[in-house]
N, C-alpha and C positions, 0 to 999 in steps of 0.2 A: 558477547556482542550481538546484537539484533543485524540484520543485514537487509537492507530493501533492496530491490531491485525493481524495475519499470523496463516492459520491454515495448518496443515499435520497432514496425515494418513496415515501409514506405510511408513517414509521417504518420504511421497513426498507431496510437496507444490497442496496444493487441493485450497484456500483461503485466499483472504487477505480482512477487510472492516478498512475504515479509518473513524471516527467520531466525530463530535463536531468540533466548531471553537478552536482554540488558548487560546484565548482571552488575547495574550500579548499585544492590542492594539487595537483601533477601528477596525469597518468590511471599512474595505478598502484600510489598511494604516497598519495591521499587518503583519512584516516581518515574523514570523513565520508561521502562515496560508500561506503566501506566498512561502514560501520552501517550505513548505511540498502538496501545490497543484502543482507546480513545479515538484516535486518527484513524485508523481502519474501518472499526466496525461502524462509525459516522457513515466512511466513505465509501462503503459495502451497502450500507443501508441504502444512502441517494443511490448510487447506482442499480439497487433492486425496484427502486420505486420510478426509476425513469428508463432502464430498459425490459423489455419484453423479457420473460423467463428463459426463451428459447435463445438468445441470445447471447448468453453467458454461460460459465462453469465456477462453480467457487466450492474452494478445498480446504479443510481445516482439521490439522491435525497434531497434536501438542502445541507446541507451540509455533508452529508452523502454518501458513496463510497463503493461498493462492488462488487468484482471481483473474481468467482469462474469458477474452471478447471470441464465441463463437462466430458469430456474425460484424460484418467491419460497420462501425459505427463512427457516422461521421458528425454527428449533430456536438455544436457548439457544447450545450450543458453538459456533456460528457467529460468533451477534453477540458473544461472548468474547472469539473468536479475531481478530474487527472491534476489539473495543476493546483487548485488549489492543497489536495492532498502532498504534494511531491512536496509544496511552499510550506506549509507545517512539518515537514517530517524534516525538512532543511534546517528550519528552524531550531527543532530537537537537535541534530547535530552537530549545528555549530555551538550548544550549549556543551554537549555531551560528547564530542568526538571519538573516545574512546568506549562510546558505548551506541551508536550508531553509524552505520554506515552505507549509504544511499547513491544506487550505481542507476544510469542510466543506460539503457544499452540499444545497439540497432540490430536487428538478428533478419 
């Protein structure tokens, strides 16, 4: 099972890491590992292309994904590009619930 996680502190999107394959399928041939690295590396990219370098940290390691806000970023197209990611990854889960699973947390 893939496991998302989004964290904020004091309203604002500070983190998100994605982890674990799917496993609704072989590694090479599952549709859902497929959406959902689809969904990330989209929403990895907007957010390199609209925050500052120095503003961020992003971690990638097997299959393992993590992307944390250095600096607190308060501008609209961010937390967009936050929910509209969370709204696709939502999507994947109510198809697949046993193969995603997306926590929201306040830390």
């Amino acid at each position: 099972m893939t496991n998302a996680v989004f964290n904020y502190k004091d309203g604002h999107f500070v983190s998100f890491q994605i982890k674990g394959h799917a496993d609704y399928s072989e590694y090479g041939s599952d549709i859902v590992c497929s959406g959902i690295t689809t969904a990330t590396f989209t929403t990895l990219g907007l957010l390199q292309k609209v925050l500052d370098e120095k503003a961020y940290q992003y971690f990638e390691k097997d299959a393992d994904i993590t992307f944390e806000m250095i600096k607190k970023d308060e501008s609209i197209l961010v937390k967009q590009i936050i929910q509209n990611f969370i709204e696709v990854l939502e999507n994947i889960e109510k198809q697949y619930p046993k193969h995603l699973k997306i926590k929201i947390a306040k830390i």
